[in-house]
C-alpha positions in Angstrom: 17.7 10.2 -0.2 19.3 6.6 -0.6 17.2 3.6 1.1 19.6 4.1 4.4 19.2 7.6 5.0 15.2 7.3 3.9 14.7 4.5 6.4 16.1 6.6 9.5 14.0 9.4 8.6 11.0 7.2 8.4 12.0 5.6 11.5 12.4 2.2 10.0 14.6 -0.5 8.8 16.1 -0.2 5.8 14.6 -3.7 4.7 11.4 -2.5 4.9 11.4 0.1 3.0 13.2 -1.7 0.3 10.0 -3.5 0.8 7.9 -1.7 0.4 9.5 -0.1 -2.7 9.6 -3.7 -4.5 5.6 -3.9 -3.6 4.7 -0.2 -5.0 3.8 1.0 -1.8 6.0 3.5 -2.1 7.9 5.3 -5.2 11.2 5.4 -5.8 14.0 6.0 -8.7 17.0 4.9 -10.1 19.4 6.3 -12.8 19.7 2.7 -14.1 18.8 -0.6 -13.2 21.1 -1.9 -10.3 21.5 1.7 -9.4 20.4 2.9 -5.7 17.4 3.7 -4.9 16.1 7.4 -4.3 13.5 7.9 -1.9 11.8 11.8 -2.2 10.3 12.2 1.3 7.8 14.8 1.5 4.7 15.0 4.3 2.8 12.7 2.0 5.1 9.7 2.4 5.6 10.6 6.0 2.1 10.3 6.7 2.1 6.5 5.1 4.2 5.2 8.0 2.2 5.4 11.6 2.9 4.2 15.0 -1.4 2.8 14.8 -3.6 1.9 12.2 -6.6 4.9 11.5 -9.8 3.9 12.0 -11.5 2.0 9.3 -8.0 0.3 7.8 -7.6 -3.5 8.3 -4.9 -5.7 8.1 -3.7 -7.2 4.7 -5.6 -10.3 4.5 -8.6 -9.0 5.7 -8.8 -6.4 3.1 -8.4 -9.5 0.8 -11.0 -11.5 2.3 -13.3 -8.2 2.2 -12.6 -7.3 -1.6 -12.4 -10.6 -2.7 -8.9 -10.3 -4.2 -5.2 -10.8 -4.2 -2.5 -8.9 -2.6 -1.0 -8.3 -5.5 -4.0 -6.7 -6.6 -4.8 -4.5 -3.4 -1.2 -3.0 -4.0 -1.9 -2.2 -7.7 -4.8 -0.6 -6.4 -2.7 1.5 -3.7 -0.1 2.4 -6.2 -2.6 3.7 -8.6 -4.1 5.8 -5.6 -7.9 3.4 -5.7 -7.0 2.1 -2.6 -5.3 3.6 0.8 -2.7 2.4 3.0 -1.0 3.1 5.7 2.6 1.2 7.4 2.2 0.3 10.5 5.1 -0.1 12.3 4.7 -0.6 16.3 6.6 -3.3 18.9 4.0 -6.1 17.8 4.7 -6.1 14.0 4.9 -4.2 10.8 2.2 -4.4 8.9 0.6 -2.5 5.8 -3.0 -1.6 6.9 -6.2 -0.9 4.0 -8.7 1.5 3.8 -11.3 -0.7 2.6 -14.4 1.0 0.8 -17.7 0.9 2.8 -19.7 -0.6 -0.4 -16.9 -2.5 -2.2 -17.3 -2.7 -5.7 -19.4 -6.1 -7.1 -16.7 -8.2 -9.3 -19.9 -9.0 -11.1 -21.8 -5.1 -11.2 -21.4 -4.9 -15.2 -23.2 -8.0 -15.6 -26.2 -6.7 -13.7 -26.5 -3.9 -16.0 -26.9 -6.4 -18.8 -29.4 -8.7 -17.5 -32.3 -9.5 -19.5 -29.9 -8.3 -23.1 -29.5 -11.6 -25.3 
């Protein structure tokens, strides 16, 4: 589907999803640079966009605050599938909620592992 016709069957603005196709939050495809944008829905995709945030996913700079990282980074993470997310998209804001782990990882685990090795 184009960005248009993707963003009324997602039930929202068009920007948005544009979006959330520049910050990998979504996947999209183009014949060739400058091209539109195809959007694939599927249930998968649908069930990224939700009227309330699941239990246990936080707001942006929380996550980043609670990981200890950028938001660049935390969208890597999403597009490569290590992290979820979900848009949230409700009268008071959009927003793109996080599933943050329950132990998050340690920046500084591998040098544990090493301690004591000259």
């Amino acid at each position: 589907m184009t960005i248009e016709k993707a963003a009324r069957a997602l039930g929202i603005a068009p920007s948005t999803l544009h979006r959330c196709l520049n910050d990998g939050f979504i996947a999209g495809e183009q014949i060739t640079p400058g091209a539109p944008w195809r959007i694939r829905i599927n249930d998968e995709l649908r069930s990224r966009f939700v009227e309330s945030a699941p239990e246990g996913y936080v707001k942006m700079f929380k996550a980043m605050n609670l990981l200890g990282v950028s938001r660049q980074t935390i969208l890597q993470r999403v597009k490569r599938g290590e992290l979820k997310a979900v848009h949230v998209y409700r009268w008071t804001g959009q927003s793109i909620r996080i599933q943050v782990p329950a132990v998050a990882p340690d920046l500084f685990d591998p040098l544990k592992k090493t301690e004591g090795v000259v």
